[in-house]
Kinemage of the C-alpha trace (Angstrom):
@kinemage 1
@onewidth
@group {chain A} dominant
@subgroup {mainchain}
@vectorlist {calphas} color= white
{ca unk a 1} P -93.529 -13.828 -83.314
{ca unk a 2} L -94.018 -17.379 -84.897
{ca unk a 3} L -93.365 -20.405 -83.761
{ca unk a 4} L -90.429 -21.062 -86.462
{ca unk a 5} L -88.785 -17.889 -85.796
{ca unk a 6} L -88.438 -18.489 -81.765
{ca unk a 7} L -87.662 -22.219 -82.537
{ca unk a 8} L -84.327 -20.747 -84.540
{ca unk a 9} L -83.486 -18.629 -81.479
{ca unk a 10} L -83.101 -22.363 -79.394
{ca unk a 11} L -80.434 -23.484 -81.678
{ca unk a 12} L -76.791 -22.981 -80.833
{ca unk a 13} L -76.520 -20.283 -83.218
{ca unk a 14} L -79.315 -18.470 -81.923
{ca unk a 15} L -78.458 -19.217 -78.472
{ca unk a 16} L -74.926 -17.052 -79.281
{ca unk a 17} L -76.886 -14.304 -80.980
{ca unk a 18} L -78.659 -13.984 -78.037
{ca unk a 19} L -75.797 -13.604 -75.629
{ca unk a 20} L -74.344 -11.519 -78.298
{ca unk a 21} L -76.506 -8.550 -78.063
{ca unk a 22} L -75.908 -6.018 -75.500
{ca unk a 23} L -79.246 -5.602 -73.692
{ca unk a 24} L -78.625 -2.239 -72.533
{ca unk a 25} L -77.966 -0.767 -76.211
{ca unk a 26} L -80.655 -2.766 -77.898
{ca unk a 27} L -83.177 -1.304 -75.454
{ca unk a 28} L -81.366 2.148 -75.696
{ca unk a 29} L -81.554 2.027 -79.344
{ca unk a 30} L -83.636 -0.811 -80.437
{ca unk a 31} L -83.558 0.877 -84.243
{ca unk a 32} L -79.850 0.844 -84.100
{ca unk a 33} L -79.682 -2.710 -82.904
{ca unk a 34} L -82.194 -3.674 -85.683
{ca unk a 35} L -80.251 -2.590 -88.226
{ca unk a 36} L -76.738 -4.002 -86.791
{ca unk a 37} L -78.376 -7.571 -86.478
{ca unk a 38} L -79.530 -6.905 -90.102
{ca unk a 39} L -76.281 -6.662 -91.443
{ca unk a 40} L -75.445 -9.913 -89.278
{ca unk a 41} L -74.826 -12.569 -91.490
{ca unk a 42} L -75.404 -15.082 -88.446
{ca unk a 43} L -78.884 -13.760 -88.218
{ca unk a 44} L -79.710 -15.139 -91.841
{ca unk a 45} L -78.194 -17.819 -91.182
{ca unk a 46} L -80.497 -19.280 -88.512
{ca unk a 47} L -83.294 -20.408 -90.905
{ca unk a 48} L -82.748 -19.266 -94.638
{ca unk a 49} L -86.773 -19.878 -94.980
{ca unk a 50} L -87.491 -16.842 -92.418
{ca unk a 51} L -87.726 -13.082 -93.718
{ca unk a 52} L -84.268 -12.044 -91.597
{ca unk a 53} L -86.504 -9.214 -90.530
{ca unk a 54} L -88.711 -11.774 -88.606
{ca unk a 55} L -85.841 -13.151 -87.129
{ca unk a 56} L -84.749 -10.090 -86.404
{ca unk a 57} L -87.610 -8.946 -84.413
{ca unk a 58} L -87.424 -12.404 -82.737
{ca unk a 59} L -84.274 -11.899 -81.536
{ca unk a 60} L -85.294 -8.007 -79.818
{ca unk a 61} L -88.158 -9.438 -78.646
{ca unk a 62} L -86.321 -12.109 -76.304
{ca unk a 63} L -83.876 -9.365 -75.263
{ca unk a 64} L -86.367 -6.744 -73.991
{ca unk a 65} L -89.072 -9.179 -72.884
{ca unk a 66} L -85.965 -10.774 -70.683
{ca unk a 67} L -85.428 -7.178 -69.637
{ca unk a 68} L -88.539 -6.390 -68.448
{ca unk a 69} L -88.482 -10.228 -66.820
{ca unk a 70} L -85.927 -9.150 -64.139
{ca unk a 71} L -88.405 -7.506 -62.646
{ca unk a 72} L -90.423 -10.874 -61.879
{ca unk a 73} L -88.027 -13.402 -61.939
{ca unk a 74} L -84.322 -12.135 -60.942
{ca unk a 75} L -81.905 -12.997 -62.744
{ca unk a 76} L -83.195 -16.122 -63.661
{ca unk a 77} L -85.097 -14.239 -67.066
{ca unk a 78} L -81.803 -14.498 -68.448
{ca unk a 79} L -82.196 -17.547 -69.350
{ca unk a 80} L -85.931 -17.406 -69.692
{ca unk a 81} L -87.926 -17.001 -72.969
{ca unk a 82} L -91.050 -15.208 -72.968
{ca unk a 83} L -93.781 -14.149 -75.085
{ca unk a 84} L -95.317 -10.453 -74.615
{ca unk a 85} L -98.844 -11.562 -73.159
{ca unk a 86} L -96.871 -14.964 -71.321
{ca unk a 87} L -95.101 -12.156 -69.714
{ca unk a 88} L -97.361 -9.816 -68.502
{ca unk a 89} L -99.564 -13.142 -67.445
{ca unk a 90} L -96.999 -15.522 -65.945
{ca unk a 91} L -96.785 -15.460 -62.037
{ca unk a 92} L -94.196 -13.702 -60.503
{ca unk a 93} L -90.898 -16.455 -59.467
{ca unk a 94} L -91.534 -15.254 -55.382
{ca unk a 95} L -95.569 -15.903 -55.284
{ca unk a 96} L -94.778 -19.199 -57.901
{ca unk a 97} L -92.687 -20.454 -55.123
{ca unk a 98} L -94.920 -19.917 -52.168
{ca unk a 99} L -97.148 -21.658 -53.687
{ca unk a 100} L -95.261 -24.457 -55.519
{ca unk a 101} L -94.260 -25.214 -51.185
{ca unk a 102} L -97.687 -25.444 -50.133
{ca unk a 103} L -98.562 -27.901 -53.160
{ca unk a 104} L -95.710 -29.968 -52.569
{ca unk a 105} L -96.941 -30.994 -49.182
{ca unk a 106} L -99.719 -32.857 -50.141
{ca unk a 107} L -97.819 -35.469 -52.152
{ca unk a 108} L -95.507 -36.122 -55.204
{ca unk a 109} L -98.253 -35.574 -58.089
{ca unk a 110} L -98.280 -35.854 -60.872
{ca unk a 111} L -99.791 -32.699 -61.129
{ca unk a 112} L -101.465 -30.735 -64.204
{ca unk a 113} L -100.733 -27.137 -64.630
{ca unk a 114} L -103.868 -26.054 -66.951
{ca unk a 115} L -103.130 -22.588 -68.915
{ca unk a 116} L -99.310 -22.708 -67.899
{ca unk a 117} L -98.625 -19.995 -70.196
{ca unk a 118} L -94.917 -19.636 -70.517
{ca unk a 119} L -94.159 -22.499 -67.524
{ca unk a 120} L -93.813 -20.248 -64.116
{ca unk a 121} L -96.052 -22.114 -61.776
{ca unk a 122} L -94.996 -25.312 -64.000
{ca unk a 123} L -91.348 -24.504 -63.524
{ca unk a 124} L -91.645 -24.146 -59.577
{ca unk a 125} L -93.211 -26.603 -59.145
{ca unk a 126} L -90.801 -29.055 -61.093
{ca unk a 127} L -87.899 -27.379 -59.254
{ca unk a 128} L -89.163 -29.074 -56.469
{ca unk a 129} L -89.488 -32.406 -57.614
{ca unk a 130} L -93.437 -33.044 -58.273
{ca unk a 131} L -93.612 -34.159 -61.688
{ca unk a 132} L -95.924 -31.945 -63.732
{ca unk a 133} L -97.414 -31.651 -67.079
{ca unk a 134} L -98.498 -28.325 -68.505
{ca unk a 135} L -101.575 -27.897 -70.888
{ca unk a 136} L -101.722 -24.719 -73.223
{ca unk a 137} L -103.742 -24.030 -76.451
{ca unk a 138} L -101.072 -21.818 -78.074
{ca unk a 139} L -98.863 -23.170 -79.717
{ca unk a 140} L -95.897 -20.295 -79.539
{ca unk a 141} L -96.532 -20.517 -75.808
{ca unk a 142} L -96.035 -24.378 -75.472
{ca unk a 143} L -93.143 -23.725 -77.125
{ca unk a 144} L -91.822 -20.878 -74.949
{ca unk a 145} L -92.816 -23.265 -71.942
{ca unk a 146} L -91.071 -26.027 -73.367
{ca unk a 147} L -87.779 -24.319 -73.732
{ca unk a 148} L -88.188 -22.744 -70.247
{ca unk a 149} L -88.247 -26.576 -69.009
{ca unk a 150} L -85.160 -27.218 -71.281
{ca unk a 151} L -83.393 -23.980 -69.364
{ca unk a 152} L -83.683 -24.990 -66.448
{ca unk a 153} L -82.533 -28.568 -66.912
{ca unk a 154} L -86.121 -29.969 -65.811
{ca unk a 155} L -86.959 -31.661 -68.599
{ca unk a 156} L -86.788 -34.884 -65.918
{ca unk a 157} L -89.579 -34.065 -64.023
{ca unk a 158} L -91.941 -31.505 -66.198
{ca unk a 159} L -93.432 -31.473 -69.804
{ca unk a 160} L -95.497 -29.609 -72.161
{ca unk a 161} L -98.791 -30.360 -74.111
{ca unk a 162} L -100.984 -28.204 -76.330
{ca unk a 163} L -104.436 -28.678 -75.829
{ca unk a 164} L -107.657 -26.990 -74.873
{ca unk a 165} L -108.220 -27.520 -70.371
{ca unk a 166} L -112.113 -27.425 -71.319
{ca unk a 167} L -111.658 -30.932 -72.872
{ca unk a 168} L -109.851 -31.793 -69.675
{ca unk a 169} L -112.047 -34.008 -67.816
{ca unk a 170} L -112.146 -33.524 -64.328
{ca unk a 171} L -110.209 -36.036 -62.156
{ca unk a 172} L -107.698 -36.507 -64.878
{ca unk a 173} L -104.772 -35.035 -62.589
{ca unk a 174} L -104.727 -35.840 -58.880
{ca unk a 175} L -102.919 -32.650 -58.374
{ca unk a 176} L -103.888 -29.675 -60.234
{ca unk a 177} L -102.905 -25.821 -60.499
{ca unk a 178} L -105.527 -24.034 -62.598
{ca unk a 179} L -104.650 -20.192 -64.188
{ca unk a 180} L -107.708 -19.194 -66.275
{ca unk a 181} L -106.619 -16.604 -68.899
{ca unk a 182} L -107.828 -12.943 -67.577
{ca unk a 183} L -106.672 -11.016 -70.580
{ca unk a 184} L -108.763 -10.860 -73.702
{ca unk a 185} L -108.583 -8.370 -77.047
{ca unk a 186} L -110.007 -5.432 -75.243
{ca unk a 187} L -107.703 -5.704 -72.543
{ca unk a 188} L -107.836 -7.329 -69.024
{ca unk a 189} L -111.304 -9.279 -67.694
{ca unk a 190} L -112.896 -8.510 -64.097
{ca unk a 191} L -115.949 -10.941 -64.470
{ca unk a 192} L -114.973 -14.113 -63.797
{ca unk a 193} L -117.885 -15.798 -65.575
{ca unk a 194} L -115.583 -14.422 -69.037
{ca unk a 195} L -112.426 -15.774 -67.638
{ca unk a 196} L -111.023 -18.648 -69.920
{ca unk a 197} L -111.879 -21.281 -68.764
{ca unk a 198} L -114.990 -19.979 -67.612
{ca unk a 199} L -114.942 -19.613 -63.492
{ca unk a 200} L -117.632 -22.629 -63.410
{ca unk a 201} L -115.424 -24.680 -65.797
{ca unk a 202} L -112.303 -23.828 -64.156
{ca unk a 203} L -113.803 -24.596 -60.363
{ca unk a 204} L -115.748 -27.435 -61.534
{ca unk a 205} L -111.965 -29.295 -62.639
{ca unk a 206} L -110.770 -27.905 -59.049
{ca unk a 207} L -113.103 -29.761 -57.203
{ca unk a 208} L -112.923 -32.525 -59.134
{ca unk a 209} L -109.413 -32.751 -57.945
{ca unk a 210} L -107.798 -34.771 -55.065
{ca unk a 211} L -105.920 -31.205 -54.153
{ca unk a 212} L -106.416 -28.368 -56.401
{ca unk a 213} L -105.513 -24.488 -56.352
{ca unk a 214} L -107.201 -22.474 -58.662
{ca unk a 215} L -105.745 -18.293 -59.367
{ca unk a 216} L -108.069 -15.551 -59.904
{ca unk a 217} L -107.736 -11.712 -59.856
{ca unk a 218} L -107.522 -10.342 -56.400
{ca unk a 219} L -110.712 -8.261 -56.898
{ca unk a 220} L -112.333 -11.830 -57.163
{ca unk a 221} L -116.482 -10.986 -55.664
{ca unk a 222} L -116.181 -13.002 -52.334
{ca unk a 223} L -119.890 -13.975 -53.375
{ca unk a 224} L -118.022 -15.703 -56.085
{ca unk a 225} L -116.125 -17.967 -54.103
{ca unk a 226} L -116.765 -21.470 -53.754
{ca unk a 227} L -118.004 -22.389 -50.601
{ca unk a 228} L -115.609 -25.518 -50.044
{ca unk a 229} L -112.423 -23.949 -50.865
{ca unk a 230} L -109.933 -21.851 -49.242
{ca unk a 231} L -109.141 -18.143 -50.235
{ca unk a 232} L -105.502 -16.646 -50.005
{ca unk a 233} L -104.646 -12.945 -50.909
{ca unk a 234} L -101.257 -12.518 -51.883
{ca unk a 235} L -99.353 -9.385 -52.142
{ca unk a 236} L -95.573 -8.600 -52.583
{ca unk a 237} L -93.802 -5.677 -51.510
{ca unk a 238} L -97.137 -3.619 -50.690
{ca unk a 239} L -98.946 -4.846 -54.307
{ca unk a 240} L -101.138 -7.220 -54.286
{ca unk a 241} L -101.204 -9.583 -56.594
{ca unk a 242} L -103.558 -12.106 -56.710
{ca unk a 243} L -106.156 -14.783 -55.049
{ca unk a 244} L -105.447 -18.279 -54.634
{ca unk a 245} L -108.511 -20.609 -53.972
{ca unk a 246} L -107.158 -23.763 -52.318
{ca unk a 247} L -109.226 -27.146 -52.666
{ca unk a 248} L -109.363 -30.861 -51.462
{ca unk a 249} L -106.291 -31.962 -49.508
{ca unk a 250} L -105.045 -28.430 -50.269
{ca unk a 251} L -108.249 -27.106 -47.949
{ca unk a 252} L -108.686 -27.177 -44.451
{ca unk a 253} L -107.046 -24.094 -43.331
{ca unk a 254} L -108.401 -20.932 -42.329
{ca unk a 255} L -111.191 -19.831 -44.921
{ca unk a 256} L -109.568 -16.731 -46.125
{ca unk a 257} L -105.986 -15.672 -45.319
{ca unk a 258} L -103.780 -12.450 -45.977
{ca unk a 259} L -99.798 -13.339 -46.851
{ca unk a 260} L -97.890 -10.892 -47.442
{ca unk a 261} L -93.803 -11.640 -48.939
{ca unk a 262} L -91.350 -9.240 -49.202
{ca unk a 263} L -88.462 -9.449 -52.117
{ca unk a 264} L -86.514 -7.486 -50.004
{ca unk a 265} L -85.626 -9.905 -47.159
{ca unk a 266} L -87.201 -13.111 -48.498
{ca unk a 267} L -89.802 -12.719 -45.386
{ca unk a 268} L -93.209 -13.995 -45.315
{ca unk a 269} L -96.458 -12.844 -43.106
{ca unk a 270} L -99.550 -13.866 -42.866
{ca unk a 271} L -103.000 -13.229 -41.248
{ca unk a 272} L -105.696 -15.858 -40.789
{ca unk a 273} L -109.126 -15.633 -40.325
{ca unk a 274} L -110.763 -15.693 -36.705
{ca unk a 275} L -113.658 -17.499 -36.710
{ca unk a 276} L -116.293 -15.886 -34.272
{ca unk a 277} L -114.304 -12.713 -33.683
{ca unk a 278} L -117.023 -10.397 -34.919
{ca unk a 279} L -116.465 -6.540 -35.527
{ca unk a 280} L -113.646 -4.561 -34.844
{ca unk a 281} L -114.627 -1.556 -32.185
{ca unk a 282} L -114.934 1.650 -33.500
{ca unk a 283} L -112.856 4.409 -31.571
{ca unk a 284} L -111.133 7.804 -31.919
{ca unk a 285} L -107.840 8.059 -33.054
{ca unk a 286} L -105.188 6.991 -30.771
{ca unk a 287} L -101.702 8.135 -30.881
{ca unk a 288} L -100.658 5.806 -33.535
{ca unk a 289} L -102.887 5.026 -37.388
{ca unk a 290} L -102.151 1.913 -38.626
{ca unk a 291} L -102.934 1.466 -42.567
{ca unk a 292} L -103.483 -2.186 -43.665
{ca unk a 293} L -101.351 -4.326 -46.377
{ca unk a 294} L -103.896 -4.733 -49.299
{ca unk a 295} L -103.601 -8.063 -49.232
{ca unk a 296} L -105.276 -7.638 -45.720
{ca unk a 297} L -108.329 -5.376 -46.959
{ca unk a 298} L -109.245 -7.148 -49.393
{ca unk a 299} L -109.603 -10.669 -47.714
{ca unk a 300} L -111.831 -8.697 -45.327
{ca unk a 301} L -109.683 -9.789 -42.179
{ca unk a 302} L -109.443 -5.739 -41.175
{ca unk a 303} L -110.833 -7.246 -37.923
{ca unk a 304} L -108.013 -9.588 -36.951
{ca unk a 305} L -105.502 -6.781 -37.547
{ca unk a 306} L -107.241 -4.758 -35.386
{ca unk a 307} L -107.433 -7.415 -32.096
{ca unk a 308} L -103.823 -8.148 -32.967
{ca unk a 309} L -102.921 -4.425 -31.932
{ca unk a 310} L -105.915 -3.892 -29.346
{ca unk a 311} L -106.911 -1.213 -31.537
{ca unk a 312} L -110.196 0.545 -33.074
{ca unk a 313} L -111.466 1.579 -36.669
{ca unk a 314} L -111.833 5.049 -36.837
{ca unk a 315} L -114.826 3.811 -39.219
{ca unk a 316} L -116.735 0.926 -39.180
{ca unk a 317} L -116.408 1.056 -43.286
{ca unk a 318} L -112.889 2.303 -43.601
{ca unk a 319} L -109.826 0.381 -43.112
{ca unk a 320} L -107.706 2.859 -41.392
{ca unk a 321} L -107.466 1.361 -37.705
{ca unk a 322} L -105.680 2.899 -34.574
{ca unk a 323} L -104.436 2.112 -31.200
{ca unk a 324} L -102.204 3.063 -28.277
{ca unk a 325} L -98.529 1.362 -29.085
{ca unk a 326} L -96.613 0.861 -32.282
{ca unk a 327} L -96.761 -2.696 -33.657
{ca unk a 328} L -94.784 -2.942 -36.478
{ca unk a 329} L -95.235 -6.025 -38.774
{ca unk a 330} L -95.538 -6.218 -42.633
{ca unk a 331} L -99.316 -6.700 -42.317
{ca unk a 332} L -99.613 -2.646 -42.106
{ca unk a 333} L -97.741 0.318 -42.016
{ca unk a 334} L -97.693 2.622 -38.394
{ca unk a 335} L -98.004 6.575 -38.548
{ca unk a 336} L -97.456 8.110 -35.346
{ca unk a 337} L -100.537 11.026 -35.115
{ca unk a 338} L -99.727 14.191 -34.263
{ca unk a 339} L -102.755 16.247 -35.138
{ca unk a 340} L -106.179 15.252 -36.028
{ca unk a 341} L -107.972 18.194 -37.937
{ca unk a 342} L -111.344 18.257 -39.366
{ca unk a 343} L -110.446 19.014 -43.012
{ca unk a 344} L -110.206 22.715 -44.793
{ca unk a 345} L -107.718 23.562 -46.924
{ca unk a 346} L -106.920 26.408 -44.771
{ca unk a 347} L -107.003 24.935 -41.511
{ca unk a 348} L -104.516 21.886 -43.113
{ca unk a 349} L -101.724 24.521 -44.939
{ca unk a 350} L -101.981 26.647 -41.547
{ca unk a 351} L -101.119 23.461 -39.864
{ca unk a 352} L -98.433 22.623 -42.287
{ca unk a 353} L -97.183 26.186 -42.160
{ca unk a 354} L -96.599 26.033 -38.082
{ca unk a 355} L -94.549 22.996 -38.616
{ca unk a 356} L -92.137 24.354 -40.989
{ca unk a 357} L -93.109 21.469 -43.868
{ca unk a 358} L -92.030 21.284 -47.092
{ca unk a 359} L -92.424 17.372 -48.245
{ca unk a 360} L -95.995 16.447 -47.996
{ca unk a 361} L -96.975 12.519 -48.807
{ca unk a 362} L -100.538 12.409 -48.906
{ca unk a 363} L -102.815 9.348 -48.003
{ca unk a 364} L -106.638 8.643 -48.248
{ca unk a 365} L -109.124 6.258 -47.474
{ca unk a 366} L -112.755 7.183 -47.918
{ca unk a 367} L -111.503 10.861 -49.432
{ca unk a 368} L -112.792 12.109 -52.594
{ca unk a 369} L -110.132 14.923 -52.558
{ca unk a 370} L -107.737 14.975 -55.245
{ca unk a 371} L -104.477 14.323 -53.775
{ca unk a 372} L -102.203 16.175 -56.425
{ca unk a 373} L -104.447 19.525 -56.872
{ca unk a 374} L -104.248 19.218 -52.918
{ca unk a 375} L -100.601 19.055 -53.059
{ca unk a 376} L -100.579 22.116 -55.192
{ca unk a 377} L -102.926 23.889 -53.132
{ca unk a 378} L -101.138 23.653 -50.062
{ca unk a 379} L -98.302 25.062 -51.381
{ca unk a 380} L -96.157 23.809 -48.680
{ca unk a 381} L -92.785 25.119 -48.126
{ca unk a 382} L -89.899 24.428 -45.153
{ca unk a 383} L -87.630 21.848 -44.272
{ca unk a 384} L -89.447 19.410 -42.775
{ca unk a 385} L -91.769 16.578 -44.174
{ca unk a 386} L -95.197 15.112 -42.789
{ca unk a 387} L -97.724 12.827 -44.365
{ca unk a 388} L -101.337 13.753 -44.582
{ca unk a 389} L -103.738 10.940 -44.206
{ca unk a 390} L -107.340 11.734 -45.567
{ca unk a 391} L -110.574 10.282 -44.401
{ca unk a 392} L -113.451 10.465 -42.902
{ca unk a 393} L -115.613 9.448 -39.643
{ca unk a 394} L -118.865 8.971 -40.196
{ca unk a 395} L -119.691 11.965 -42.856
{ca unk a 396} L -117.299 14.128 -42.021
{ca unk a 397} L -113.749 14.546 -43.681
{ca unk a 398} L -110.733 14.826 -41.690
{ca unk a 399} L -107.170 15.425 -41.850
{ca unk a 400} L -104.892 13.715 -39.772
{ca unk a 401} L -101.132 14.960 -39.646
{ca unk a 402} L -98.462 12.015 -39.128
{ca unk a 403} L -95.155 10.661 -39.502
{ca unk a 404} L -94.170 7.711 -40.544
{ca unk a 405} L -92.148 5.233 -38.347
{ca unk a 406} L -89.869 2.944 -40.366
{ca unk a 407} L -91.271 -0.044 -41.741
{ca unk a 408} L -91.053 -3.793 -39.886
């Protein structure tokens, strides 16, 4: 899509068109709904200097992109305009608003939103009052971000600029929010040295920040961290999502922190470090297995879970962790145990067999078994359901047999 043919889907005309199409038939039938708009004299119309099949695809474009928006922003992608990469890059509206309230403490801005993409950080942010101005190099993407702004009625308190962040000097915003691109043509990039800005660019305008926060994948290497800022893992709904490094007036918290936000209910959890709490104790499993929030793993605070339930790893490199009483929270999920087997395929479908269960949900941690040939090979068969939680202490494999208890 070019930047003329979105521009014609802002004017009134377009912004009709739009509303016009039934979403639910064009992504049904997107070849029928190609060829009605076709026929459309309106769609012509909009610019007589575009190909009407480039206006066209404009149009389908903004209706499934908006489609497949609800699932990060509500119902607010209806009146959103995205791009296909802006999309899949953009933050999601519940982690863009947890953070836009932390950055709001520190003071009204003005704050720079380098690599906005299509304006959701920007666009928090702005909805709550700190005057921002976002920096992008494309220029379909400024525009997508600009009309976001527009949208929303923010055009008060948030703007749009193309440019390139590496020529940003550091300083230039007191406030900054920093989302180095982490997509290139082959597809999404783990190192962070080929993130773009580079990570050395992109920290080195952080810290040159009164208060910065700087995004990265949430497989960030914690060797990679710098050694003045604050870490956040963020997950929603069980998926986590991504890292937040927190710097200047930002800093000061806990080094590294778990948070974990539900859609659901609108809650929001979190687990700090402990500094000087040292190893969780290693045990045998208890009557209950508690398995983490990934947001929790993968800051490496498995420890403070553990002293928050007086529990034990089952493993010192595993995750898994029990203890003696059900705690529920959304920081984990509780199994109550009610058989720990050291694993065979035999010994595990006899098990299954004496329990009468049908529905198996299978589980591992430190497992190489395959989880659906294992489902297959059980062939399991009754009423009942169990889950199956794989893994192992010390070398050997085990099996332990659990149910569920409903989540926090």
């Amino acid at each position: 899509m070019r930047v003329p043919a979105f521009e014609a889907l802002l004017t009134d005309a377009g912004r009709e068109l739009l509303a016009s199409v039934d979403d639910a038939e064009a992504t049904r039938d997107a070849l029928a709904a190609a060829s009605r708009l076709r026929e459309d004299p309106r769609v012509a119309g909009l610019d007589p200097d575009l190909p009407v099949s480039e206006l066209v695809n404009a149009i389908l474009t903004q209706i499934s992109l908006r489609v497949r928006g609800r699932v990060k922003f509500g119902a607010l992608a209806d009146r959103m305009f995205f791009t296909p990469n802006g999309l899949e890059q953009s933050t999601r509206g519940s982690v863009a608003a947890h953070r836009a309230e932390r950055i709001s403490t520190v003071g009204p801005g003005p704050a720079g939103d380098l690599c906005c993409g299509i304006g959701a950080d920007l666009l928090a942010l702005a909805g709550r009052g700190v005057p921002v101005e976002g920096v992008d190099l494309d220029p379909l993407t400024v525009a997508v971000a600009r009309a976001n702004i527009a949208a929303l009625g923010l055009g008060d308190v948030a703007r749009v600029r193309e440019g390139d962040v590496t020529e940003v000097a550091p300083g230039a915003y007191p406030l900054l929010v920093c989302d180095p691109a982490r997509r290139g043509g082959r597809g999404r990039v783990f190192d962070p040295a080929a993130y773009s800005p580079p990570w050395d660019v992109a920290v080195g305008l952080a810290e040159g920040s009164a208060a910065a926060c700087l995004k990265a994948a949430p497989g960030i290497p914690h060797e990679v961290l710098p050694a003045g800022a604050d870490t956040e893992w963020i997950s929603v709904d069980g998926e986590l999502k991504e890292a937040a490094l927190w710097f200047g007036d930002l800093a000061g918290g806990p080094r590294r922190r778990a948070t974990v936000l539900s859609e659901r209910d609108g809650a929001r959890t979190r687990l700090d470090e402990e500094p000087g709490l040292g190893p969780a104790p290693v045990g045998a499993a208890r009557r209950y297995l508690y398995d983490p929030d990934p947001a929790v793993v993968r800051s490496h605070l498995v420890a403070e879970a553990v002293a928050r339930v007086n529990g034990a790893l089952l493993d010192e490199r595993i995750a898994y962790f029990t203890a003696d009483e059900a705690v529920r929270s959304p920081l984990w999920r509780v199994l109550e145990v009610t058989e720990v087997l050291p694993f065979s395929l035999k010994r595990l479908r006899s098990a299954l067999r004496e329990r009468k269960v049908g529905t198996v949900t299978v589980m591992k941690r430190g497992s190489a078994v395959d989880t659906e040939k294992l489902r297959r090979d059980l062939r399991a068969s009754g009423p009942e359901s169990a889950t199956v939680v794989l893994t192992r202490v010390g070398e050997r494999p085990f099996a332990l047999l659990c149910r569920e208890l409903p989540a926090a």
